[in-house]
C-alpha positions in Angstrom: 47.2 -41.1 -13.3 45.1 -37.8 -13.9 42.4 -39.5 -14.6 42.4 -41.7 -11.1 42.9 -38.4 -9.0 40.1 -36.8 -11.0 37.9 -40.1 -10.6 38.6 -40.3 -6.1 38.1 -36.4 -6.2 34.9 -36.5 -7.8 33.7 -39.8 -5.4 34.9 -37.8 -2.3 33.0 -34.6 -3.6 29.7 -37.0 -3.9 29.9 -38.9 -0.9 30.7 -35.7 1.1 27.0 -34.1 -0.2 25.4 -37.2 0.8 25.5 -36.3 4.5 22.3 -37.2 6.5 22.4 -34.1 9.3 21.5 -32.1 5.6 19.5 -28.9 6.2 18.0 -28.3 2.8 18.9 -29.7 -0.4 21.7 -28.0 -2.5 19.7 -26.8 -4.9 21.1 -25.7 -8.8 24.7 -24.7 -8.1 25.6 -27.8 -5.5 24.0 -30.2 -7.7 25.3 -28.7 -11.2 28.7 -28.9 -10.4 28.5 -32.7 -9.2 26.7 -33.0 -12.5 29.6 -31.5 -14.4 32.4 -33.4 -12.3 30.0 -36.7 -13.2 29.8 -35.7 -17.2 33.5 -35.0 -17.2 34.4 -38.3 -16.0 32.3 -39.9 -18.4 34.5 -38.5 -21.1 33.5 -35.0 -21.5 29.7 -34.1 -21.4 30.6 -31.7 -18.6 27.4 -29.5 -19.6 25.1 -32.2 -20.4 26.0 -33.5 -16.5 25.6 -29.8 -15.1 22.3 -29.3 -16.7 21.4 -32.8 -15.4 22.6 -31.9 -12.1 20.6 -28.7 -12.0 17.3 -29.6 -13.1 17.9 -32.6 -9.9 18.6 -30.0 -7.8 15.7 -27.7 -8.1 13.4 -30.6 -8.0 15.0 -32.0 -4.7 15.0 -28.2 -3.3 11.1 -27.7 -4.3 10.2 -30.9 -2.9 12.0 -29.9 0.6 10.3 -26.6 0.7 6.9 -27.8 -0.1 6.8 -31.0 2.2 8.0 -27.8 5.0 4.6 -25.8 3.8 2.7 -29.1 4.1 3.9 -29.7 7.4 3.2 -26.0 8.7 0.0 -26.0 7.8 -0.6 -29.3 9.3 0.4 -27.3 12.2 -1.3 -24.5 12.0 -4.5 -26.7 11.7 -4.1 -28.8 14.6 -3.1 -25.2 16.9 -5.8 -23.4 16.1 -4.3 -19.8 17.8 -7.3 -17.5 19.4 -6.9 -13.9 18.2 -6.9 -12.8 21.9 -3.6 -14.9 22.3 0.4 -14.8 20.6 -0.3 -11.5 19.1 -3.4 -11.7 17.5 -2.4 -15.1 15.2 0.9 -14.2 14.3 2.0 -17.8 14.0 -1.4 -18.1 11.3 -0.7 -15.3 9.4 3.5 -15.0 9.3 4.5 -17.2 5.9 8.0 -16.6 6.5 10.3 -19.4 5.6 12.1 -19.3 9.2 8.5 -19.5 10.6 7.5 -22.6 8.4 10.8 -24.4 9.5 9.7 -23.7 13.0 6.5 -24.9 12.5 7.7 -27.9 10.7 10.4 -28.9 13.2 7.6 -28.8 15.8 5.1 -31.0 13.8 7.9 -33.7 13.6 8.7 -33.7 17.7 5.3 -33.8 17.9 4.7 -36.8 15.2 8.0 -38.7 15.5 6.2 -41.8 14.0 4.9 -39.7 10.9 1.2 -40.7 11.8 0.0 -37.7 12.6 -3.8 -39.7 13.0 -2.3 -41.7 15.7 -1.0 -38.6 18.0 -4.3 -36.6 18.3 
């Protein structure tokens, strides 16, 4: 009976990370401790699952934050911003991450279709 609880706690804890309206992947923690829940269920390699889990989730969180530098740059290259204009280039030269979010979100209203060829 344990067991069965455990088993629909851990398969509600998955299918509640797999939301679509995701902002940025979960990264070591989120993705360790569905690791650990996995390798408990599958009769106690807890840490095995959590290491698993957290070597996933730095390579799902670097992937996210380099396809957003990608797209900012993409950006950047297609507004080319006069130094007489927006603060002399502030967009070109701010590396934030809020500004390459911003940057990013526009690229995709801009490229709905993800051919960015096509648009310009």
């Amino acid at each position: 009976m344990k067991r069965a609880i455990f088993s629909l706690f851990a398969t509600s804890m998955l299918v509640g990370m797999a939301a679509p309206a995701m902002a940025e992947p979960g990264g070591c923690l989120k993705y360790g401790a569905a690791g650990a829940v996995a390798g408990h269920v599958a009769h106690q390699h807890a840490v095995a699952g959590a290491v698993g889990g957290c070597a996933v989730g730095m390579y799902q969180r670097h992937k996210y934050r380099k396809s957003i530098a990608e797209k900012a740059a993409l950006w950047d290259k297609e507004h080319p911003v006069e130094s007489k204009q927006n603060g002399s280039g502030w967009w070109q030269k701010n590396n934030s991450a809020a500004a390459k979010a911003q940057k990013a979100q526009w690229y995709d209203a801009e490229h709905a279709n993800g051919d960015a060829q096509a648009a310009h």
